[in-house]
C-alpha positions as CSV (number, residue, x, y, z in Angstrom):
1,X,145.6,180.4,72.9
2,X,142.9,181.1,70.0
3,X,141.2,177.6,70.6
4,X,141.4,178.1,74.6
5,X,139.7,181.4,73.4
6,X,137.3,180.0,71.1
7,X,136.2,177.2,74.1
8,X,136.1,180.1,76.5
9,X,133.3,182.2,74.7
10,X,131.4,178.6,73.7
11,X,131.7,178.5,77.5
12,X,130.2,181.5,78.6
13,X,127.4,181.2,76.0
14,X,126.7,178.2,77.3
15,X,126.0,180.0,81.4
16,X,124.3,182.6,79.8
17,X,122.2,180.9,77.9
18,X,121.3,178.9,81.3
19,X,120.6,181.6,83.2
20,X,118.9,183.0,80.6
21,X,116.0,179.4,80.8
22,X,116.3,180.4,84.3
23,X,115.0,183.4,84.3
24,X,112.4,182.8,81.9
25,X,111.3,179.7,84.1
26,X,110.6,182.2,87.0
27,X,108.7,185.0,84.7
28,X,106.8,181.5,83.2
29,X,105.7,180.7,87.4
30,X,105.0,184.8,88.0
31,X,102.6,184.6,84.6
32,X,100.5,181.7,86.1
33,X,100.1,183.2,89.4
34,X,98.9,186.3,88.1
35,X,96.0,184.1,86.1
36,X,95.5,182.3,89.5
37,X,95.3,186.0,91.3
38,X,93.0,187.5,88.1
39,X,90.8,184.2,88.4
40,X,90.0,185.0,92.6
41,X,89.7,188.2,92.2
42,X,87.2,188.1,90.2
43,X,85.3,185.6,91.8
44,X,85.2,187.6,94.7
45,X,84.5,191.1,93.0
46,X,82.7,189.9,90.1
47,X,83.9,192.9,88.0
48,X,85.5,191.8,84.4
49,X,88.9,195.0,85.2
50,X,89.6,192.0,88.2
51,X,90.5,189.7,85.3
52,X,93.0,191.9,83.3
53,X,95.7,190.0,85.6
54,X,94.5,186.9,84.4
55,X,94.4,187.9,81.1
56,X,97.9,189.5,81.1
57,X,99.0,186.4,82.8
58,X,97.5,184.4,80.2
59,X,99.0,186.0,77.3
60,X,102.5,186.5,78.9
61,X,102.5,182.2,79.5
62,X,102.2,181.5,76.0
63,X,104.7,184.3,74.7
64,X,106.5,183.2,77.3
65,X,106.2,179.2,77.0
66,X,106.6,179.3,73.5
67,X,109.9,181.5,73.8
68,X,111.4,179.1,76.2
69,X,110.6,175.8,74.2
70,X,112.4,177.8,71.5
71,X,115.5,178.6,73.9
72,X,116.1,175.2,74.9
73,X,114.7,173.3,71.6
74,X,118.8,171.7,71.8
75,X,116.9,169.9,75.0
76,X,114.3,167.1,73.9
77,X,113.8,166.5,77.4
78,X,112.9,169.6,78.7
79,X,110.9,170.6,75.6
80,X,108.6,167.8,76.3
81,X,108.6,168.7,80.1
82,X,107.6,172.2,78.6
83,X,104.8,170.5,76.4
84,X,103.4,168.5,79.5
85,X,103.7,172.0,81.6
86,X,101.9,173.8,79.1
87,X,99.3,171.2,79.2
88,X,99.1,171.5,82.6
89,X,98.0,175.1,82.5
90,X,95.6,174.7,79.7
91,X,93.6,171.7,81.5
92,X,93.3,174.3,84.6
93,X,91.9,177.2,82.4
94,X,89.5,174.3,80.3
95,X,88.9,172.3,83.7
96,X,88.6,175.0,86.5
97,X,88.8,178.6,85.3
98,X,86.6,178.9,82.4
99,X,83.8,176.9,84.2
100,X,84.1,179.2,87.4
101,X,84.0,182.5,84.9
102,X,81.0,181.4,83.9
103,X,79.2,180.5,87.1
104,X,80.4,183.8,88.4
105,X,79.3,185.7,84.9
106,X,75.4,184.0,85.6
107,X,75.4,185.6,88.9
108,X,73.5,189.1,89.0
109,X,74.3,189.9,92.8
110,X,75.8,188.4,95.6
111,X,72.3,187.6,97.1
112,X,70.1,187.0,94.1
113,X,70.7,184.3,91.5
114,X,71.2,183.7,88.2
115,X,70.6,179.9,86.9
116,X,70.6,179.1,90.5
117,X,74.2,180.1,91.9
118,X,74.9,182.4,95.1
119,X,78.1,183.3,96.4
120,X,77.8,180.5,98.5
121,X,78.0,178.8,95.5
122,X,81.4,180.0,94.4
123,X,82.3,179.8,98.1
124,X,81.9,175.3,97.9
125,X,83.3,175.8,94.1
126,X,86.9,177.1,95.2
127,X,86.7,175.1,98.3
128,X,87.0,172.3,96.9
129,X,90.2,173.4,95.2
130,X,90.6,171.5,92.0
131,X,92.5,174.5,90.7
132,X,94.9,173.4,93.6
133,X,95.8,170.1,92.2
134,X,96.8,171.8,88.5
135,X,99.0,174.6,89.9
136,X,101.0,172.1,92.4
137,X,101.5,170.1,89.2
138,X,102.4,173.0,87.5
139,X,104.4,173.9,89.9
140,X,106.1,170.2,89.7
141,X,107.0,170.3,86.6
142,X,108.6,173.9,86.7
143,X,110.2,172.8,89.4
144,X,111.8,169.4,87.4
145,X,112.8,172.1,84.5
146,X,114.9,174.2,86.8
147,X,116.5,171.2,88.4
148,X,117.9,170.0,85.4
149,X,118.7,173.2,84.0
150,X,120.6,173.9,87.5
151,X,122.7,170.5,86.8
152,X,123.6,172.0,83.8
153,X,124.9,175.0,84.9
154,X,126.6,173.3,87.3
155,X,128.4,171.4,84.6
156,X,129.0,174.4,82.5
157,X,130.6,176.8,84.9
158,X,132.9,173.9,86.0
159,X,133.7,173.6,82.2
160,X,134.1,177.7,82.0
161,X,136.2,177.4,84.8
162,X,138.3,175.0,83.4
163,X,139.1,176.3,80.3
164,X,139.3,180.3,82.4
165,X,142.6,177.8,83.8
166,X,143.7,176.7,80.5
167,X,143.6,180.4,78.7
168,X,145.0,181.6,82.2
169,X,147.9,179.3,81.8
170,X,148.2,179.5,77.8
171,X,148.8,183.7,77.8
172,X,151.5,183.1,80.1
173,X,153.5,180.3,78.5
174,X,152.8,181.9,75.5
175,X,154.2,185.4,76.8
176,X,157.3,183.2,77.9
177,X,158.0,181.9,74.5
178,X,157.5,185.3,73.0
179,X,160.1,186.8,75.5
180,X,162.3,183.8,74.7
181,X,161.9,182.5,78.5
182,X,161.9,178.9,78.9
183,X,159.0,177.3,81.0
């Protein structure tokens, strides 16, 4: 019964610990799009308090992506997946954001220019959408996490359910023995 005991509570560890990467995967996706809903507001307004959900964003993603690589360093796999993810993010803000912060930064008003941009400017910029391609690969690769994190849950609450049967049936045979009741 103690060992049946014992593999229970590794059990249940085991689920919360997955729902635990779970939820930390989702904050990790709300993070980003709050950089991604800083970044256009800002373009739009042009008003620096329109980036403090970017910049929120941006700190809570690397708390956030650090923590989790931590959570689930028993996981080579998905700490690399974490790694390319991480990667991911950082090429948008090098690639896409910084560059557009700039341009936007240059601009004194929406019809006069500074080093030659207009809003029309920004307008062509995130038209093109080469932030797009980053946050659906982002959004990949989060998604390839959860996936195998869901197989693993899968896995472990079949396991905790198992051994829920085998403590189940171990207090009851042993409560027969104590009472001297053959089985």
């Amino acid at each position: 019964v103690l060992l049946s005991l014992n593999s229970l509570y590794h059990n249940i560890h085991w689920v919360n610990h997955t729902h635990t990467v779970l939820g930390k995967a989702s904050e990790l996706v709300s993070s980003a799009v709050d950089m991604e809903t800083g970044l256009r507001g800002y373009l739009l307004a042009g008003k620096e308090e329109f980036l403090e959900p970017y910049n929120g964003g941006r700190q809570r993603f690397d708390t956030l992506i650090e923590d989790l690589s931590t959570t689930v360093s028993d996981n080579p796999p998905q700490v690399t997946l974490l790694a390319q993810t991480k990667q991911t993010i950082y090429q948008w803000q090098q690639n896409v954001v910084e560059p557009q912060i700039q341009i936007r930064r240059n601009m004194t008003s929406a019809s006069s220019t500074a080093n030659g941009n207009t809003m029309d400017d920004i307008a062509s910029i995130v038209a093109e959408a080469r932030g797009k391609t980053y946050f659906d690969k982002f959004r990949s690769q989060i998604s390839t996490f959860k996936e195998r994190e869901e197989v693993l849950m899968q896995a472990r609450m079949q396991d905790l359910e198992s051994t829920q049967n085998i403590v189940f049936y171990s207090v009851i045979a042993g409560t027969f023995f104590a009472l001297g009741i053959g089985v």
